[in-house]
mmCIF file of the N, C-alpha and C atoms, coordinates in Angstrom:
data_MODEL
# 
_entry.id   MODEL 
# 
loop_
_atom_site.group_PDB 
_atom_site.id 
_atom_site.type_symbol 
_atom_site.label_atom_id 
_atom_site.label_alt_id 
_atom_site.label_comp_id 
_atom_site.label_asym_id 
_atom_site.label_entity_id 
_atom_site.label_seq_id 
_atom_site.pdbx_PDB_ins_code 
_atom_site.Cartn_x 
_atom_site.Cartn_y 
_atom_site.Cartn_z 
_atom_site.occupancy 
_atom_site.B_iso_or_equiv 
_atom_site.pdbx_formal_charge 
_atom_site.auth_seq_id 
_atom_site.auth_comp_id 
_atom_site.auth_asym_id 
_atom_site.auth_atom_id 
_atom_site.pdbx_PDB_model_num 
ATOM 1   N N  . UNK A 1 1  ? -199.563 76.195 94.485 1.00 0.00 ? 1  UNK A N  1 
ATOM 2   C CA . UNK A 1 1  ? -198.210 76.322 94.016 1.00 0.00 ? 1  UNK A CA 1 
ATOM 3   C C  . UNK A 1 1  ? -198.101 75.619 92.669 1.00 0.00 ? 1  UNK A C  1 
ATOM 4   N N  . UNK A 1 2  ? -197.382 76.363 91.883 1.00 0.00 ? 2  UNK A N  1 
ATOM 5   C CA . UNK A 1 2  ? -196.896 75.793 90.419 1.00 0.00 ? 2  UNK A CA 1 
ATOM 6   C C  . UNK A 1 2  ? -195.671 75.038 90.760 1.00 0.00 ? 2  UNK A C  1 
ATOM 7   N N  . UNK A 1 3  ? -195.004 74.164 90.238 1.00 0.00 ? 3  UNK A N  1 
ATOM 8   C CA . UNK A 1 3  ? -193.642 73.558 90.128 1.00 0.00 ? 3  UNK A CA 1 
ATOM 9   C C  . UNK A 1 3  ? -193.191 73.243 88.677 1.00 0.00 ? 3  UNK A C  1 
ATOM 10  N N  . UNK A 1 4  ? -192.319 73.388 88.515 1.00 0.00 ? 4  UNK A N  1 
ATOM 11  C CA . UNK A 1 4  ? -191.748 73.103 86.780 1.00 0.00 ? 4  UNK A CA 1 
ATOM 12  C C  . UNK A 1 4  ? -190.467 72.733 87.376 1.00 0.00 ? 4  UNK A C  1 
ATOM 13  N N  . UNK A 1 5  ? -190.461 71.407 86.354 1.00 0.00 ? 5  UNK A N  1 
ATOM 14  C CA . UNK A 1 5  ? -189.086 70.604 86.960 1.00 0.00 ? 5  UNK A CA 1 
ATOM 15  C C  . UNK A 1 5  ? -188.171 70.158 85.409 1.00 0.00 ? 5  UNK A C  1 
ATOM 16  N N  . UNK A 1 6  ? -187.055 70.443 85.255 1.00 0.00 ? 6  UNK A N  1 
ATOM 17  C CA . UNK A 1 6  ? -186.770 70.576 83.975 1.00 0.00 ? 6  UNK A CA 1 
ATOM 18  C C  . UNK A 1 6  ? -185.338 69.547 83.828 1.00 0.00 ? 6  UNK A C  1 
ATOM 19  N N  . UNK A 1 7  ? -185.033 68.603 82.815 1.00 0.00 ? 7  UNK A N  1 
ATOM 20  C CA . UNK A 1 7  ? -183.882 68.169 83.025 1.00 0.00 ? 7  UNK A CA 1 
ATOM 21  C C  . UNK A 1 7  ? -183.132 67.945 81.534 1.00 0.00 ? 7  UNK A C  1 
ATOM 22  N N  . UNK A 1 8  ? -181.637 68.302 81.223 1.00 0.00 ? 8  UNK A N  1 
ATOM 23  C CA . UNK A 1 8  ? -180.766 68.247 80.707 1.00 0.00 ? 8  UNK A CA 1 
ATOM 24  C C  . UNK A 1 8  ? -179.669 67.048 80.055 1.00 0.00 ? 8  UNK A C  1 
ATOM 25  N N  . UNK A 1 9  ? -179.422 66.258 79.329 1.00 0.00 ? 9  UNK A N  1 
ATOM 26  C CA . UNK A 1 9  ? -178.194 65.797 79.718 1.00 0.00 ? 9  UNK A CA 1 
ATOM 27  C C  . UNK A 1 9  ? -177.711 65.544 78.112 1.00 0.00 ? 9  UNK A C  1 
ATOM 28  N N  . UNK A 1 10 ? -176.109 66.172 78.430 1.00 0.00 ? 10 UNK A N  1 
ATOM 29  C CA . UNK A 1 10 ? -175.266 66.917 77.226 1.00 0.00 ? 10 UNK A CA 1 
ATOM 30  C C  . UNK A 1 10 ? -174.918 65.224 77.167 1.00 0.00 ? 10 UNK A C  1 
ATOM 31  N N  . UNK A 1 11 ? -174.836 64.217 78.131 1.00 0.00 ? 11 UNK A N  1 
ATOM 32  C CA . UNK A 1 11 ? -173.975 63.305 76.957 1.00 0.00 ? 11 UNK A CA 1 
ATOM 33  C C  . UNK A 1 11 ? -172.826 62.406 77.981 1.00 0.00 ? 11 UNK A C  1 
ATOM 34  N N  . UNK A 1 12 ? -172.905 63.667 78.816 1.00 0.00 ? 12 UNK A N  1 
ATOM 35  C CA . UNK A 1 12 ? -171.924 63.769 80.173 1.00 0.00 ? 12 UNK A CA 1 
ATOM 36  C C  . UNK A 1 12 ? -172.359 63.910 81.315 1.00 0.00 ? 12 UNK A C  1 
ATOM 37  N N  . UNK A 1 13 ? -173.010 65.550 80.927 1.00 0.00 ? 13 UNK A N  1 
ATOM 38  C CA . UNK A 1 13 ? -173.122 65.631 82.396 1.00 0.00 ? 13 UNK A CA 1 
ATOM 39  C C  . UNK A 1 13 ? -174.757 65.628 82.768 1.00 0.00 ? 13 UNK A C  1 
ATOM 40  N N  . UNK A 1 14 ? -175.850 65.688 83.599 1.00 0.00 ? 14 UNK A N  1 
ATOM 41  C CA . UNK A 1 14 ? -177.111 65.841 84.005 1.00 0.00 ? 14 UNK A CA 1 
ATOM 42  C C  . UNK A 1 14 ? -177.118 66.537 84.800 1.00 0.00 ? 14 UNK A C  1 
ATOM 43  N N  . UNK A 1 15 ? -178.187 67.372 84.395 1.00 0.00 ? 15 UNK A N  1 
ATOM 44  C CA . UNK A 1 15 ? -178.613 69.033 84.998 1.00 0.00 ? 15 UNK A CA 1 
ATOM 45  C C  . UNK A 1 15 ? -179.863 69.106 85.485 1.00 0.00 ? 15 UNK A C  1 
ATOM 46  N N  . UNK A 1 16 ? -180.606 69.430 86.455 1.00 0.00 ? 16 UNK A N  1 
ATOM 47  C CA . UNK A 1 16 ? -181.847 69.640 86.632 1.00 0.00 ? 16 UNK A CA 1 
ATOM 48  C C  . UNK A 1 16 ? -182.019 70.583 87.180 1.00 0.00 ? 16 UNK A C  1 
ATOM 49  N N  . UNK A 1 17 ? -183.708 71.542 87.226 1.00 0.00 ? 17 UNK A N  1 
ATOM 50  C CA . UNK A 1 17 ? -183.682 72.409 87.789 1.00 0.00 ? 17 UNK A CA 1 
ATOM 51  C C  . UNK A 1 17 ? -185.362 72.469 88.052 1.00 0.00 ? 17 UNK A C  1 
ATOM 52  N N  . UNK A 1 18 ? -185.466 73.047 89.128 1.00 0.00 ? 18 UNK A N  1 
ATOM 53  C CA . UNK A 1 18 ? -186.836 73.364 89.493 1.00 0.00 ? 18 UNK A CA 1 
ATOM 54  C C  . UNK A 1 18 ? -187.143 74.492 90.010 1.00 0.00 ? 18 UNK A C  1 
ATOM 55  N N  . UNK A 1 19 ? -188.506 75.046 89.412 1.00 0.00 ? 19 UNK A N  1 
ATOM 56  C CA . UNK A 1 19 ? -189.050 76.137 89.559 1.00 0.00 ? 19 UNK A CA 1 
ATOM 57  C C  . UNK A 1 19 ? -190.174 76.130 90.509 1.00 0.00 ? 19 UNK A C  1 
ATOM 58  N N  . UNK A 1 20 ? -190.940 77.155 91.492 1.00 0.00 ? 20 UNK A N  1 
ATOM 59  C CA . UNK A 1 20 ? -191.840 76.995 91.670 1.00 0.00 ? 20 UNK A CA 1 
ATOM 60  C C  . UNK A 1 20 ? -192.039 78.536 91.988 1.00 0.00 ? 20 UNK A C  1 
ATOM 61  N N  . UNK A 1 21 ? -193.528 78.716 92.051 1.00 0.00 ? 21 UNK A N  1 
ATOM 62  C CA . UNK A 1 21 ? -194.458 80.356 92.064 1.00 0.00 ? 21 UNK A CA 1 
ATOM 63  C C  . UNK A 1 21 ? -195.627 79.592 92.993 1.00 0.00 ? 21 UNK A C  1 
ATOM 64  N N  . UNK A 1 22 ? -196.152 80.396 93.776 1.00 0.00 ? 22 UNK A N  1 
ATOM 65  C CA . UNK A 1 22 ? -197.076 79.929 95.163 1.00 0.00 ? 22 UNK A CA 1 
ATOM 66  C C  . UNK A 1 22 ? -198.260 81.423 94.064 1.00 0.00 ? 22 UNK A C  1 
ATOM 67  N N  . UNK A 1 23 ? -199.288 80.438 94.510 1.00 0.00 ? 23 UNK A N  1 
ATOM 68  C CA . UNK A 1 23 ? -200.228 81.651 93.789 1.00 0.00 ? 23 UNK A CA 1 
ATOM 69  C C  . UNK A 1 23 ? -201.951 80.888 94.375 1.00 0.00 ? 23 UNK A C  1 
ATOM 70  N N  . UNK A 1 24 ? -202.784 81.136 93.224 1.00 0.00 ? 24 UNK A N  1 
ATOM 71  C CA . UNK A 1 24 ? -204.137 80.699 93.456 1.00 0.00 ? 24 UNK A CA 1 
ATOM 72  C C  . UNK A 1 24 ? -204.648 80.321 91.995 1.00 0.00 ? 24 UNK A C  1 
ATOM 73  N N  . UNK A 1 25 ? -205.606 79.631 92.362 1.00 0.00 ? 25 UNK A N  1 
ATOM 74  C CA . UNK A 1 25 ? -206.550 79.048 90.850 1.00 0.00 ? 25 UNK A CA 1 
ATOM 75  C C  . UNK A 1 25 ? -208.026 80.151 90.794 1.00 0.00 ? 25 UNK A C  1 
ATOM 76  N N  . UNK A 1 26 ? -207.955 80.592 89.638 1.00 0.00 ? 26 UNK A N  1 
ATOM 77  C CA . UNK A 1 26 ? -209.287 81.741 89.419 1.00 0.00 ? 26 UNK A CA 1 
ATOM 78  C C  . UNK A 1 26 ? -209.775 80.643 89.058 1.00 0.00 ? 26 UNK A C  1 
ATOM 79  N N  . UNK A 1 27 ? -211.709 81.492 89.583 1.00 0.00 ? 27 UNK A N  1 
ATOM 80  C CA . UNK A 1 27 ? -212.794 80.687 88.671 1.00 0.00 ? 27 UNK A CA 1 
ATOM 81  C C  . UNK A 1 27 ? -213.067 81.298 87.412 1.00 0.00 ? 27 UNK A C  1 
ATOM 82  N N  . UNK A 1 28 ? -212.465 82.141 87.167 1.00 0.00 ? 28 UNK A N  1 
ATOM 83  C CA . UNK A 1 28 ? -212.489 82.812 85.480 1.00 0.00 ? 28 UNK A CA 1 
ATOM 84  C C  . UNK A 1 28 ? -211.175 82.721 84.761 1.00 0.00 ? 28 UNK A C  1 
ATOM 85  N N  . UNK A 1 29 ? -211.033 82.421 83.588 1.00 0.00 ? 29 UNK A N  1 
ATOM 86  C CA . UNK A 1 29 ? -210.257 83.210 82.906 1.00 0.00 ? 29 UNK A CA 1 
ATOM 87  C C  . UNK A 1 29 ? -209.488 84.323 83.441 1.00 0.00 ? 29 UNK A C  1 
ATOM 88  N N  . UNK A 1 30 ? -207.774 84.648 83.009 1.00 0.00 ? 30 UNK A N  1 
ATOM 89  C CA . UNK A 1 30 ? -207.605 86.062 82.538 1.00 0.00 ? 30 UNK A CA 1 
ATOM 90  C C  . UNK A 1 30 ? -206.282 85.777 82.095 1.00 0.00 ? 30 UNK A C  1 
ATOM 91  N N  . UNK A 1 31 ? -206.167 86.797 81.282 1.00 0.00 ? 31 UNK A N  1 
ATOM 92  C CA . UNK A 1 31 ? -204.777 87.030 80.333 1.00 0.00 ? 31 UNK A CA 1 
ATOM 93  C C  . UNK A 1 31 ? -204.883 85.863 79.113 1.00 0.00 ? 31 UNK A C  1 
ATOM 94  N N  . UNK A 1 32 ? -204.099 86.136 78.463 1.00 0.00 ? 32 UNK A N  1 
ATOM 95  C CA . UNK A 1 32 ? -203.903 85.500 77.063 1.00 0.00 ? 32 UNK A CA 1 
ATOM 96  C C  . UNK A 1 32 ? -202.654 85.129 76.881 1.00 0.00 ? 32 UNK A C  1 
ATOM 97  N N  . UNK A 1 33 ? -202.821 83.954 75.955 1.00 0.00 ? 33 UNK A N  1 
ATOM 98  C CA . UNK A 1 33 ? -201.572 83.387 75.669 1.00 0.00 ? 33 UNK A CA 1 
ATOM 99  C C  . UNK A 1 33 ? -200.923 82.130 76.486 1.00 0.00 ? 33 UNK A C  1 
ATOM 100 N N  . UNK A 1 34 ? -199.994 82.443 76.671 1.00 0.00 ? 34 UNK A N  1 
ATOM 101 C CA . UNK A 1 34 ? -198.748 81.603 77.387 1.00 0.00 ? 34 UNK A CA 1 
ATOM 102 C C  . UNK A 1 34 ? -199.162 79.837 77.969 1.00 0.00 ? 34 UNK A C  1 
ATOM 103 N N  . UNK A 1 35 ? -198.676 79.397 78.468 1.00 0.00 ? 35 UNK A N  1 
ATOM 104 C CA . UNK A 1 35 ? -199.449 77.798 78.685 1.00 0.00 ? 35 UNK A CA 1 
ATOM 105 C C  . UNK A 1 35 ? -200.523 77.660 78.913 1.00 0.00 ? 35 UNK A C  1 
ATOM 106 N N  . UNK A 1 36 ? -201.179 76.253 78.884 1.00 0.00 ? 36 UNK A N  1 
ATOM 107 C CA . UNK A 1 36 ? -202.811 75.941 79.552 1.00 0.00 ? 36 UNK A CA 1 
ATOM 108 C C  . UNK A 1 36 ? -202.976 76.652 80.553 1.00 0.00 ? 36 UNK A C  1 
ATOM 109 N N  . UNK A 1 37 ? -202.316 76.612 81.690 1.00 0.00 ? 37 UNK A N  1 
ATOM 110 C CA . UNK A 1 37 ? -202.547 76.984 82.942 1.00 0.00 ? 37 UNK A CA 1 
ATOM 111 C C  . UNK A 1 37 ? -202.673 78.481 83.173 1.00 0.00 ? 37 UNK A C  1 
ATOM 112 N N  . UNK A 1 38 ? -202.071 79.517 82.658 1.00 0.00 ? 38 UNK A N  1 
ATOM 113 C CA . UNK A 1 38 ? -201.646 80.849 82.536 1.00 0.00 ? 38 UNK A CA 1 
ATOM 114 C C  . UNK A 1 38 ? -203.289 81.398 83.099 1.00 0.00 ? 38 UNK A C  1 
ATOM 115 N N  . UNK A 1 39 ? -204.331 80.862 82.429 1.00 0.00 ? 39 UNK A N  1 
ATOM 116 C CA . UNK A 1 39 ? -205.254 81.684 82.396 1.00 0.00 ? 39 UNK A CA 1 
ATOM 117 C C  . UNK A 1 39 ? -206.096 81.615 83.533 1.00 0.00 ? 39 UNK A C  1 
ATOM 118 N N  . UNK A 1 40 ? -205.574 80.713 84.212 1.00 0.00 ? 40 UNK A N  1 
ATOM 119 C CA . UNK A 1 40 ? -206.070 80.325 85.659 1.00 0.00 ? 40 UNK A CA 1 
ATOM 120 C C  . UNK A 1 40 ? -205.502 80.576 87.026 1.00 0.00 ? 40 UNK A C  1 
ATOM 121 N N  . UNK A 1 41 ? -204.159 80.125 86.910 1.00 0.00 ? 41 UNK A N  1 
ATOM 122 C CA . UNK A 1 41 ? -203.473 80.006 88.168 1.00 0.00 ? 41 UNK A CA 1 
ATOM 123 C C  . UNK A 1 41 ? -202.848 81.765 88.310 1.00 0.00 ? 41 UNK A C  1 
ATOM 124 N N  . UNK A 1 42 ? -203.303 82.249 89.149 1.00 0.00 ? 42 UNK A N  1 
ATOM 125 C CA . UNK A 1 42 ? -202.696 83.844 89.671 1.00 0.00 ? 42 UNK A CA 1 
ATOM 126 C C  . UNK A 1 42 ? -201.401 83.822 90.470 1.00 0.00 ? 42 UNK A C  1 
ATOM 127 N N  . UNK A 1 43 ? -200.241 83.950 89.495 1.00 0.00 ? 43 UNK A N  1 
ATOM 128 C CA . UNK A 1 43 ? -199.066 84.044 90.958 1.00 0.00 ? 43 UNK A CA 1 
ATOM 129 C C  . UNK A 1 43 ? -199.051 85.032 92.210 1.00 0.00 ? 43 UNK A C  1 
ATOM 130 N N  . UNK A 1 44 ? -198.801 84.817 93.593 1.00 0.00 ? 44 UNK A N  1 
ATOM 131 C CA . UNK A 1 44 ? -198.794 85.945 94.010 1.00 0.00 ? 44 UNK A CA 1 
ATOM 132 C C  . UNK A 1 44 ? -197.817 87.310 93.830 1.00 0.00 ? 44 UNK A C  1 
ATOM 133 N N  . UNK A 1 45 ? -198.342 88.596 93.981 1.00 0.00 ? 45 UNK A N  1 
ATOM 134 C CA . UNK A 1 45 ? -197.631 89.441 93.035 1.00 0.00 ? 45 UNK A CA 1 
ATOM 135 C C  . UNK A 1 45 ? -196.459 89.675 93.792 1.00 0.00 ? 45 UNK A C  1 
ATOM 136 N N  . UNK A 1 46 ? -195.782 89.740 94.686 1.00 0.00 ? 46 UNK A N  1 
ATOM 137 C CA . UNK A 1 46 ? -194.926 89.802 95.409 1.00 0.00 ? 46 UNK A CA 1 
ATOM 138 C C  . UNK A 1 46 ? -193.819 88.976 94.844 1.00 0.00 ? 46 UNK A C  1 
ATOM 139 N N  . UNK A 1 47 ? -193.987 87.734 94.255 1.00 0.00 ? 47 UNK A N  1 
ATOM 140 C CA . UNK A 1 47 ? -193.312 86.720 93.616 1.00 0.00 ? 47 UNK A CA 1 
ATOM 141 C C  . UNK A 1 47 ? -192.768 86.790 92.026 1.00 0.00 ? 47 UNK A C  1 
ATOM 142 N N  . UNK A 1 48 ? -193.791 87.665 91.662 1.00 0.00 ? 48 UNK A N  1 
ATOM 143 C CA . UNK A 1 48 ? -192.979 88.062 89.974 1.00 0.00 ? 48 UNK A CA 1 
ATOM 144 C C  . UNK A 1 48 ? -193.126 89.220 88.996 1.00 0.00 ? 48 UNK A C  1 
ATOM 145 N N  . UNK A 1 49 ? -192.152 89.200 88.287 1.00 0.00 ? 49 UNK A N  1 
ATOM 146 C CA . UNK A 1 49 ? -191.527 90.332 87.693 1.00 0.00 ? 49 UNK A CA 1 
ATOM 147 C C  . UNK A 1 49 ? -192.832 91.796 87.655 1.00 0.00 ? 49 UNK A C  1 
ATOM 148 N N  . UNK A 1 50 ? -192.574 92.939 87.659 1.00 0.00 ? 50 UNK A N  1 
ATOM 149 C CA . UNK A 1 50 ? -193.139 93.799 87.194 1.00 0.00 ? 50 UNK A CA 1 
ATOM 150 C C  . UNK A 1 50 ? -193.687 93.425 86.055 1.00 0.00 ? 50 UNK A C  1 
ATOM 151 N N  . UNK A 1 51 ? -193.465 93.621 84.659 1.00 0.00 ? 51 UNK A N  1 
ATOM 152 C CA . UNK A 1 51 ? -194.174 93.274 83.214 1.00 0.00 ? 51 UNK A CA 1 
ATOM 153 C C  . UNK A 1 51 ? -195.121 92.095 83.456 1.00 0.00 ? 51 UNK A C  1 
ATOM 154 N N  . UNK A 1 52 ? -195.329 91.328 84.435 1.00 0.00 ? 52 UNK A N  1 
ATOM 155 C CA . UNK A 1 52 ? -195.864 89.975 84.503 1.00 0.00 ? 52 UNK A CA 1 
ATOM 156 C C  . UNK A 1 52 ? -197.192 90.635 85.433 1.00 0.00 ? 52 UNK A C  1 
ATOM 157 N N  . UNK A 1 53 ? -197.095 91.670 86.233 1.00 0.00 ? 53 UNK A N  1 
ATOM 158 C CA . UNK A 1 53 ? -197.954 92.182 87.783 1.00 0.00 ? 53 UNK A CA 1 
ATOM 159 C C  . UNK A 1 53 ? -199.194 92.704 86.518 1.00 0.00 ? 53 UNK A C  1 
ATOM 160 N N  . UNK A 1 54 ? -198.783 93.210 84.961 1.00 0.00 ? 54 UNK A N  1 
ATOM 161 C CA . UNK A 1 54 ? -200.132 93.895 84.405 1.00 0.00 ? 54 UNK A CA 1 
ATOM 162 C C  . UNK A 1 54 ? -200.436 93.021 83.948 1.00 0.00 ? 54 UNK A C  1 
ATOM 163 N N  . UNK A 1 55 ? -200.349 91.982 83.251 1.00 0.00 ? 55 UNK A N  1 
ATOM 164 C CA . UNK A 1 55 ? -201.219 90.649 82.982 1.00 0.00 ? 55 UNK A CA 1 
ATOM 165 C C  . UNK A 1 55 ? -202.504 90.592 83.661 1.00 0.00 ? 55 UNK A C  1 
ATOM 166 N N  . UNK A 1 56 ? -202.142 90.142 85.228 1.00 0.00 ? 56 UNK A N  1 
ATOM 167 C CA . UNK A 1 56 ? -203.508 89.906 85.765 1.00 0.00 ? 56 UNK A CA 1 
ATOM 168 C C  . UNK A 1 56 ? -204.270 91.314 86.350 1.00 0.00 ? 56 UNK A C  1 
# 
């Protein structure tokens, strides 16, 4: 599982939010681009967007 935990604060108020995608770690490479991790961790496809399913 990935987790991304993200937090906000305007001044006033504090916002947080967390993400997570359940997937697997390849022993290769694939896809290009996007964070360190991208090229490793496989989300499962059930979990995200169409445009994201041709990546891997």
């Amino acid at each position: 599982m990935f987790r991304a935990v993200v937090a906000y604060y305007d001044g006033n108020t504090l916002k947080s939010f967390v993400g997570e995608v359940y997937g697997t770690i390849s022993k290769e490479e694939r896809g290009k681009g996007g964070f360190r991790y991208d090229p490793i961790f496989i989300p499962e496809v059930y979990n995200i967007p169409h445009l994201l399913k041709i990546l891997y």
